[in-house]
C-alpha positions as CSV (number, residue, x, y, z in Angstrom):
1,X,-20.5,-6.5,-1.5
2,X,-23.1,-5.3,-3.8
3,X,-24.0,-1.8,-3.8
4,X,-20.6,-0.2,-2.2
5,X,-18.2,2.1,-3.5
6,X,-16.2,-0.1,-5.4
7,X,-19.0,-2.3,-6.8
8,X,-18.2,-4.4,-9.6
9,X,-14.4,-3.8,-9.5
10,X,-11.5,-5.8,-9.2
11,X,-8.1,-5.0,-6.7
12,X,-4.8,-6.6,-6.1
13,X,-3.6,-5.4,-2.8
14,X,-0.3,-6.4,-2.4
15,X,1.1,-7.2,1.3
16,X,-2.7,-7.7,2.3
17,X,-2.3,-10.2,5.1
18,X,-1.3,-7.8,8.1
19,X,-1.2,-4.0,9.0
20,X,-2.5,-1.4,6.5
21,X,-2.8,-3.3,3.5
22,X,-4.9,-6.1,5.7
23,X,-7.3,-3.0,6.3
24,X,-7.3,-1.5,2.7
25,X,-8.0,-5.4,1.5
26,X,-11.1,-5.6,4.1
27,X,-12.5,-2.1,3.6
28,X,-12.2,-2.6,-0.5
29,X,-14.0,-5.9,0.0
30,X,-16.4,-4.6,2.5
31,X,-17.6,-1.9,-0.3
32,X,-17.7,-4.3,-3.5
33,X,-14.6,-4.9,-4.8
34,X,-13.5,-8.6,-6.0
35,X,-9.6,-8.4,-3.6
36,X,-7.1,-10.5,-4.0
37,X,-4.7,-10.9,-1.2
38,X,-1.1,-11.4,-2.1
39,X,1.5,-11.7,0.4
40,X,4.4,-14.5,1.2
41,X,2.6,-15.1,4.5
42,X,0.1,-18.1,2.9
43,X,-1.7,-18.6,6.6
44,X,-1.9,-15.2,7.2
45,X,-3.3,-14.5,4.0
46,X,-5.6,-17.1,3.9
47,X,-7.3,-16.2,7.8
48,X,-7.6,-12.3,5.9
49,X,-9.4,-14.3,3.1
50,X,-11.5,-16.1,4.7
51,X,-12.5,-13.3,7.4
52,X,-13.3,-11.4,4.0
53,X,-15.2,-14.5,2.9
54,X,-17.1,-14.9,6.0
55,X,-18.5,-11.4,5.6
56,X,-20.1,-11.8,2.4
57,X,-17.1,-10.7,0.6
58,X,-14.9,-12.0,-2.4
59,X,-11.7,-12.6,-2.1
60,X,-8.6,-15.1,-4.1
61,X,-5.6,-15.3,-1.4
62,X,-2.4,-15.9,-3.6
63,X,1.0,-16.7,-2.4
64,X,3.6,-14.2,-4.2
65,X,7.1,-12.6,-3.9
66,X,6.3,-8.9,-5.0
67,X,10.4,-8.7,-5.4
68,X,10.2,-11.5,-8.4
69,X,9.3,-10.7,-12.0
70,X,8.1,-14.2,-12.5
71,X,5.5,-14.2,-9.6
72,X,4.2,-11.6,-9.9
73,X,3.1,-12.4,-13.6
74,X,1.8,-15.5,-12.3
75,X,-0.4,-13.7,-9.3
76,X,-2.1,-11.1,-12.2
77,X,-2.3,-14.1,-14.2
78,X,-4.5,-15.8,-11.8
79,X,-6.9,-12.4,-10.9
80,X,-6.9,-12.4,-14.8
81,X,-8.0,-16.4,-15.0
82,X,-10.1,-15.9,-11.5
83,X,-12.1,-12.3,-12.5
84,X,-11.0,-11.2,-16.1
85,X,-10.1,-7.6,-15.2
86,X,-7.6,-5.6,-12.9
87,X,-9.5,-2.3,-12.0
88,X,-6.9,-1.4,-8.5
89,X,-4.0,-1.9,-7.5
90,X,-2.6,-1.1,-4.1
91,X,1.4,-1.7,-3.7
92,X,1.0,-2.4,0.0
93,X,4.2,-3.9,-0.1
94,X,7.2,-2.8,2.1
95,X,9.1,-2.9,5.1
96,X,12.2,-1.3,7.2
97,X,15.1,-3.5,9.1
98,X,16.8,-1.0,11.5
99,X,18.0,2.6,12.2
100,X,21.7,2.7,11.3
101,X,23.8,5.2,10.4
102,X,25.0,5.6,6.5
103,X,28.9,3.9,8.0
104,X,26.5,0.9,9.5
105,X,24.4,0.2,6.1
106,X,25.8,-2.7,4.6
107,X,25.1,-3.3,0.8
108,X,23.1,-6.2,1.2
109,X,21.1,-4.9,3.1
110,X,20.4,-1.2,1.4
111,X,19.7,-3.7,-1.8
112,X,17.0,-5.4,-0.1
113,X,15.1,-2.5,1.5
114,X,15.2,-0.5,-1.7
115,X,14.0,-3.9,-3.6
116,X,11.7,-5.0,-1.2
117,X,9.6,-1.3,-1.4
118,X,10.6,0.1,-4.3
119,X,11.3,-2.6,-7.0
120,X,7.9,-4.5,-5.9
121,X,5.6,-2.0,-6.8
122,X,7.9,-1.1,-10.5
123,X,7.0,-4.7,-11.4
124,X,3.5,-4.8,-10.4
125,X,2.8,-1.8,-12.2
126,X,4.7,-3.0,-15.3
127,X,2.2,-6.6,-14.9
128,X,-1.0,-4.6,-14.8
129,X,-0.2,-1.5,-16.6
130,X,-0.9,-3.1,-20.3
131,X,-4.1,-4.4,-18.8
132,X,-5.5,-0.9,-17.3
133,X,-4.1,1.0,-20.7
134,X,-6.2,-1.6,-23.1
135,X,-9.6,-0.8,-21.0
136,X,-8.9,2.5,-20.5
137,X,-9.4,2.7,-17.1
138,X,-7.9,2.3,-13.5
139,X,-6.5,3.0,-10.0
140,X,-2.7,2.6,-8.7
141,X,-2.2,3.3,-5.1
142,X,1.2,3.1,-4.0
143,X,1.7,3.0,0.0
144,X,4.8,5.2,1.2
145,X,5.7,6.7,4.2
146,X,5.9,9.8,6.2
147,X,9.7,9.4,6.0
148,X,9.8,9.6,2.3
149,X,9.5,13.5,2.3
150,X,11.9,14.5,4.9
151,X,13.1,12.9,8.5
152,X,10.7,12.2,11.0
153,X,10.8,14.5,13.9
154,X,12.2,13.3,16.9
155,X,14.0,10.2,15.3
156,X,17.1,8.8,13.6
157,X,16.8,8.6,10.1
158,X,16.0,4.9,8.4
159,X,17.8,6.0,5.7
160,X,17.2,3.4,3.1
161,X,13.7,2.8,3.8
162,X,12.9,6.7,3.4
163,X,14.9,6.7,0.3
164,X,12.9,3.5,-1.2
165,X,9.5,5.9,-0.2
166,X,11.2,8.7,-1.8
167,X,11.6,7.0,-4.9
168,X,8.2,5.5,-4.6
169,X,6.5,9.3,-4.5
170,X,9.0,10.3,-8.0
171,X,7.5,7.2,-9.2
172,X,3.8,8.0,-8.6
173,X,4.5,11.2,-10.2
174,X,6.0,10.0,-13.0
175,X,3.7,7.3,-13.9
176,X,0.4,9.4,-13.0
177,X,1.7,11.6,-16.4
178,X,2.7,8.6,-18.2
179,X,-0.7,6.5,-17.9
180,X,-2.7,9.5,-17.5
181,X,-3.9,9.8,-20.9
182,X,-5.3,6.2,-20.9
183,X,-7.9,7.2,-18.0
184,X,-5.6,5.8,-15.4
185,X,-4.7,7.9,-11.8
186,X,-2.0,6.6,-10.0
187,X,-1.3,8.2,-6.2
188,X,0.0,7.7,-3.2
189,X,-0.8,7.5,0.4
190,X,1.8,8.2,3.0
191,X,0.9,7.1,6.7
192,X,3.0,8.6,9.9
193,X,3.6,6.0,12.6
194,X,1.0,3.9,12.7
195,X,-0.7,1.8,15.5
196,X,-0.3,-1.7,13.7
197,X,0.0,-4.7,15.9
198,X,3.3,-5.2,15.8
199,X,3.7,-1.3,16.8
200,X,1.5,-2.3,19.7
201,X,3.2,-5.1,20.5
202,X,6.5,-3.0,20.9
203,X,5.4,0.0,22.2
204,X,3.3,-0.1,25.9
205,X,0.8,2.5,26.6
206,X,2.8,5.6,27.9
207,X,4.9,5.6,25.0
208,X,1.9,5.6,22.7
209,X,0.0,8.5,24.1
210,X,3.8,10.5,24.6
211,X,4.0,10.0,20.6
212,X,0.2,10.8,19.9
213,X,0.5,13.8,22.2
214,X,3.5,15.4,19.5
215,X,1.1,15.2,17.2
216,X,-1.3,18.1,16.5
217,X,-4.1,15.4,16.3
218,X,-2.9,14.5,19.6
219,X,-3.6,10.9,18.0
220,X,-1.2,8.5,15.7
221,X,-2.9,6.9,13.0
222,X,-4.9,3.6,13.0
223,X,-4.9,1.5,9.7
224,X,-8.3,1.9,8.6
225,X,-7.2,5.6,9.0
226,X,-5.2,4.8,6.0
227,X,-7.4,2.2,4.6
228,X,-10.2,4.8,3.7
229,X,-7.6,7.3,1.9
230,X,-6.7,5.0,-0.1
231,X,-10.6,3.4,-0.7
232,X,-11.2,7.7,-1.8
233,X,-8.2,7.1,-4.4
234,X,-9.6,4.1,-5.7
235,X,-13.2,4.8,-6.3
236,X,-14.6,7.1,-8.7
237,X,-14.5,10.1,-6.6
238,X,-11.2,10.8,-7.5
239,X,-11.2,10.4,-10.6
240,X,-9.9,14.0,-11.3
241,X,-6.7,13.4,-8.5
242,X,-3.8,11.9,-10.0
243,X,-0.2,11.9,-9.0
244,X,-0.7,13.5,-5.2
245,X,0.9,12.2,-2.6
246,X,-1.5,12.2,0.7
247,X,0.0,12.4,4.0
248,X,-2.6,10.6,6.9
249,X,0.2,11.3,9.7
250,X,-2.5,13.5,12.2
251,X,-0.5,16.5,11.6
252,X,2.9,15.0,12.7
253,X,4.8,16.9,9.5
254,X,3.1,19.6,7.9
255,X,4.6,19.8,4.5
């Protein structure tokens, strides 16, 4: 909408149509930005889209595999086609299967964690970085996790998801020097556990306050928590913060 934050600019939040990056697509909409949704989930997307819509808002819902070179070319080339410009991006992208011990971890399925987090956001940086160098300008917000800095107290270890986050944070660093001189801050934000829906839907309400009690918050962290860290990393008032990694985990790991 006119007049907010992000007036005028156009995002790609990846992941968009549930949990954080749902938030982080509403709240960049919600303060001007043009925000297309891209997930797998089509229905999903489209009822974020059209909630985004229905609030005065502007938003393309695309249907893309973040894991695959060729859609993802496709997905900037339809924010290019639909809005001309790529000003954010938001690697939302990401997921965990289980807790298992190194022994248990077949390779299938360390491949497809590290791929699935990791690899997505490498390609959608690669589609988009050309575009931000050539203007000169831009935002790159890569979404990790508590558990890429260290093991999260009072749990097993998800070992390949935490070493896909890992990566992710090296690769924030990396790029924020690479794309730096081109006007271009890259970051990332790294949520503790997180009251998403499904978190909700697993967890009843004794467990939740036990967790948010561990905390020195004594709260965990709701999406939009995340959602307006990551709105402060793409607007202009960081514009002087590049390659940090934020933690919004209410104190859970001091680091």
């Amino acid at each position: 909408m006119a007049g907010g934050r992000l007036s005028g600019a156009t995002a790609i939040v990846t992941g968009a149509s549930a949990g954080i990056s749902e938030a982080i697509a509403k709240t960049f909409a919600r303060e001007g930005a043009s925000v297309a949704i891209a997930s797998r989930n089509l229905p999903e997307a489209q009822r974020v889209g059209a909630e985004i819509e229905a609030a005065g808002g502007s938003a393309l819902v695309l249907q893309a595999d973040v894991t695959q070179a060729r859609e993802v070319d496709g997905m900037v080339k339809a924010v290019l086609d639909r809005w001309g410009a790529v000003d954010i991006l938001v690697n939302g992208v990401g997921g965990w299967q289980r807790l298992a011990p190194v022994t248990d971890i077949a390779e299938e399925e360390w491949d497809r964690i590290i791929t699935l987090n990791l690899k997505s956001a490498f390609l959608c940086v690669r589609a988009v970085a050309g575009i931000m160098i050539k203007r000169k300008k831009g935002h790159i917000i890569n979404l990790g996790s508590q558990s890429g800095t260290g093991p999260n107290p009072g749990t097993d270890s998800n070992l390949p998801y935490a070493c896909a986050k890992a990566g992710l944070i090296a690769f924030t660093k990396h790029l924020a020097k690479q794309l730096g001189p081109y006007g271009i801050t890259v970051n990332t934000v790294s949520p503790g556990t997180t009251l998403t829906p499904r978190v909700k839907n697993v967890w009843d309400a004794a467990t939740i306050e036990k967790k948010a009690s561990a905390n020195p918050l004594r709260r965990l962290v709701d999406p939009q928590d995340t959602a307006d860290a990551v709105l402060f990393l793409a607007s202009g008032e960081s514009r002087r913060i590049t390659g940090v990694n934020l933690n919004v985990n209410a104190g859970s790991a001091i680091i």
